[in-house]
C-alpha positions as CSV (number, residue, x, y, z in Angstrom):
1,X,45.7,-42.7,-102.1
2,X,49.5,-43.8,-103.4
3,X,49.6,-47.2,-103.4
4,X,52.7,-49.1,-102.4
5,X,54.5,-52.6,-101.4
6,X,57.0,-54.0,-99.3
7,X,59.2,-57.4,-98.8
8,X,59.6,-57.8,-94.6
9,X,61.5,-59.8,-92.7
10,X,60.8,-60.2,-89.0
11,X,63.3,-61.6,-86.1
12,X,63.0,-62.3,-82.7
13,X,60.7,-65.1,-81.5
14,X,58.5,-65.0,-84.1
15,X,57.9,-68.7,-84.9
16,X,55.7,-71.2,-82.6
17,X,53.5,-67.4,-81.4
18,X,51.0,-67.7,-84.1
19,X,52.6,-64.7,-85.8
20,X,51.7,-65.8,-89.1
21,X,47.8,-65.7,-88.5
22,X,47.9,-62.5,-86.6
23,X,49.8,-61.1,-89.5
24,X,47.2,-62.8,-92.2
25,X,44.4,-61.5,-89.6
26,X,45.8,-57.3,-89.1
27,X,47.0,-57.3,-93.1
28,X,43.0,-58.2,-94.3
29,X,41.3,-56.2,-91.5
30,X,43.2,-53.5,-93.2
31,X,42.5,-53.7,-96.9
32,X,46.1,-54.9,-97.2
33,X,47.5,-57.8,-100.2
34,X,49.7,-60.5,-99.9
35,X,51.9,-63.4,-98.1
36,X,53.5,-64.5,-94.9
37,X,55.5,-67.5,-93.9
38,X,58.4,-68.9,-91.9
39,X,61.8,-68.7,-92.6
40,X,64.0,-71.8,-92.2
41,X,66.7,-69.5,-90.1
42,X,63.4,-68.2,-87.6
43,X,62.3,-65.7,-89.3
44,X,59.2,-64.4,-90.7
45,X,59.0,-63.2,-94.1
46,X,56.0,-61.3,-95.5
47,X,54.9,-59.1,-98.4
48,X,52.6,-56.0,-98.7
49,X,51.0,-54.2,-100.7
50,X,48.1,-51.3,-100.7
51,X,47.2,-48.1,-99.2
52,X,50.2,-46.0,-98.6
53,X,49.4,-45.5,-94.9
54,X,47.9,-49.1,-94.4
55,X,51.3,-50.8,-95.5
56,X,52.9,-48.3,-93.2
57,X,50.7,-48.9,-90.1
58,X,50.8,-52.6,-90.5
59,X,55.0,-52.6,-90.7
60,X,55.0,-50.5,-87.3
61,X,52.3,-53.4,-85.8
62,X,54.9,-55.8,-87.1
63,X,57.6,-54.9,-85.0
64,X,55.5,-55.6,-82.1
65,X,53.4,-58.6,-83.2
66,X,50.8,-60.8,-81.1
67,X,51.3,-61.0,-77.4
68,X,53.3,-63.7,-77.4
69,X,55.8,-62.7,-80.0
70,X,59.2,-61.0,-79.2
71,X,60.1,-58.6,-82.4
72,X,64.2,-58.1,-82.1
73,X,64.7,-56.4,-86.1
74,X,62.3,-55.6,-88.5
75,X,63.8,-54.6,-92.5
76,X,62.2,-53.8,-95.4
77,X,63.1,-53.4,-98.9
78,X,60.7,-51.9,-102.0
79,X,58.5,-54.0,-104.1
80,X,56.3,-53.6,-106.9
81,X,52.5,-53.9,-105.9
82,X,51.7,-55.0,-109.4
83,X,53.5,-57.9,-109.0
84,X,51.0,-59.0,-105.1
85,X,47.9,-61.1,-105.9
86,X,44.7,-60.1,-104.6
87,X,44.1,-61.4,-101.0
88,X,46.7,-62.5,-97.9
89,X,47.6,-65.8,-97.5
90,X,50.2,-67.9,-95.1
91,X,52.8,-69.9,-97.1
92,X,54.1,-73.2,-96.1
């Protein structure tokens, strides 16, 4: 399976609705590599990186997020998947 990666930035109420750990939480149960923190502005930023389809499925969960969370925009840009350590992890 083609492996790929991907820099996301979340907005919307995305801060204070645990949508760091649900993101930590999906991207493992999935197989997927990586990081997600907060963004000063509100935002959530996050990279990716595995299975083709994994990455894919986890960017459409994204946009909706946990319950509590209120997804307004979701972008992406390329990354290079040799560049994502092994595991997922929530930066401060």
């Amino acid at each position: 399976m083609r492996e790929m990666a991907v820099q996301v930035r979340v907005t919307g109420r995305v801060q204070g609705v645990a949508y760091r750990a649900w993101t930590r939480a999906v991207a493992a149960s999935r197989g997927i590599r990586g990081w997600v923190r907060n963004r000063d502005d509100g935002s959530v930023e996050a990279v990716l990186a595995g299975p083709e389809d994994a990455v894919k499925a986890m960017i459409a969960a994204m946009s909706e997020g946990p319950g509590a969370a209120r997804v307004t925009d979701v972008w992406t840009e390329p990354a290079d998947p040799a560049t994502v350590a092994q595991g997922f992890v929530i930066r401060y």
